[in-house]
N, C-alpha and C positions, 0 to 999 in steps of 0.2 A: 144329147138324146139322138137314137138313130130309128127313124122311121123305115123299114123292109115291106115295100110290097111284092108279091110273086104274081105271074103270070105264065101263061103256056098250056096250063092243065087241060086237059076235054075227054074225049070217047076215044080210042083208038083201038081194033082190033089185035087179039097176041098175034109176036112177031114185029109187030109196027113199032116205030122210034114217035117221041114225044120232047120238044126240047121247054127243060123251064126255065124261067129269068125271075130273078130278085134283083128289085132297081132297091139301093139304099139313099136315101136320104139324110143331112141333117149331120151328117158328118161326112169324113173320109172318111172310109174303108178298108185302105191297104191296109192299115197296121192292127186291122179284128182279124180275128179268125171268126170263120162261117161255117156252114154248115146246111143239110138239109135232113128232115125229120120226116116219117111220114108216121100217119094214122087211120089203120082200117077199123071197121064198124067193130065195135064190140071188143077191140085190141085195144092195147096199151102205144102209145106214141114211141117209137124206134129209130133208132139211128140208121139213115141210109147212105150220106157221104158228108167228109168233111173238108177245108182246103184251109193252111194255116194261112196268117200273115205274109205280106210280102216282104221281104226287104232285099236289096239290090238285084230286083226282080223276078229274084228266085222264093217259088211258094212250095209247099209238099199238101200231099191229098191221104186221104186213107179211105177204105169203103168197108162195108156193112160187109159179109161174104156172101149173103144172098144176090146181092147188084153185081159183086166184082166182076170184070170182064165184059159188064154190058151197060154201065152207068158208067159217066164220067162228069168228073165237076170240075167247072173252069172259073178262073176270074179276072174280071176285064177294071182294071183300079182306075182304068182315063174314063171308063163310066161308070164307076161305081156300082157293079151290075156280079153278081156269081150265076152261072148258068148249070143244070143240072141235064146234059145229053144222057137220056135213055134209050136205050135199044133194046130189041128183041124182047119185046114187053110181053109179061105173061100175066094169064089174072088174077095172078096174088099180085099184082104191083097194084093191085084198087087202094088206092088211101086217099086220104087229102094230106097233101104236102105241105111241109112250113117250112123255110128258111129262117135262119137264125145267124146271130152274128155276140159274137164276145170279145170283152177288152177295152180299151184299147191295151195292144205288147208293146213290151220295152226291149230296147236293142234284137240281138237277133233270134228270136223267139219261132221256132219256127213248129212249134207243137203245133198237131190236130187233136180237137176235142171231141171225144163219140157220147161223153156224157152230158144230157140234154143238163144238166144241174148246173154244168157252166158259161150255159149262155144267158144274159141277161134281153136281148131283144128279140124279137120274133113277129112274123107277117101275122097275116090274118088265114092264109091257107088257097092251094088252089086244090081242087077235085083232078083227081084223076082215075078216069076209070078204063079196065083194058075187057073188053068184051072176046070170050072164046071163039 
């Protein structure tokens, strides 16, 4: 079992950057692919960035095309931790965010997943909201 909490989310004016963290727990990590998801009021849950497995410590990312250029997802496998750097926030990025994590991959797997159907774990959500 893998326990994902997020952190980071809050208020920030468009334009501002907002950095999020999902600590995992409960297992490693390097060899899941992750991912984060967001969800605004009244919308359906959507793929915002994903970052595959590591292995000889090369990972690959893919992004939503709404983020591309201003979102980036990283991951740190000595702590167990995916980060999602936002920039240039505008106020459709209001959602509340989940990380997500799938797998474990075998050998060198180095797919990204955009569809939520294949992850099996998931936080509990941070708020994020970008004020005009």
């Amino acid at each position: 079992q893998v326990q994902l909490v997020e952190s980071g989310g809050g208020l920030v004016q468009a334009g501002g950057s907002l950095r999020l963290s999902c600590a995992a727990s409960g297992r490693t990590v390097s060899g899941y692919y992750m991912a984060w998801f967001r969800q605004a009021p009244g919308k359906e849950r959507e793929f915002v960035a994903a970052i595959s497995a590591t292995y000889g410590s090369v990972n690959y990312a893919s992004y939503a095309d709404s983020v591309k250029g201003r979102f980036t997802i990283s991951r740190d496998n000595a702590k167990n931790t995916v980060d999602l750097q936002m920039n240039s926030l505008k106020p459709e990025d209001t959602a509340v965010f989940y990380c997500a994590a799938g797998g474990p991959t075998y050998s060198r797997d180095y797919a990204t997943r955009v569809n939520e159907n294949e992850y099996v774990y998931w936080g509990q959500g941070t708020q994020v909201t970008v004020s005009s």
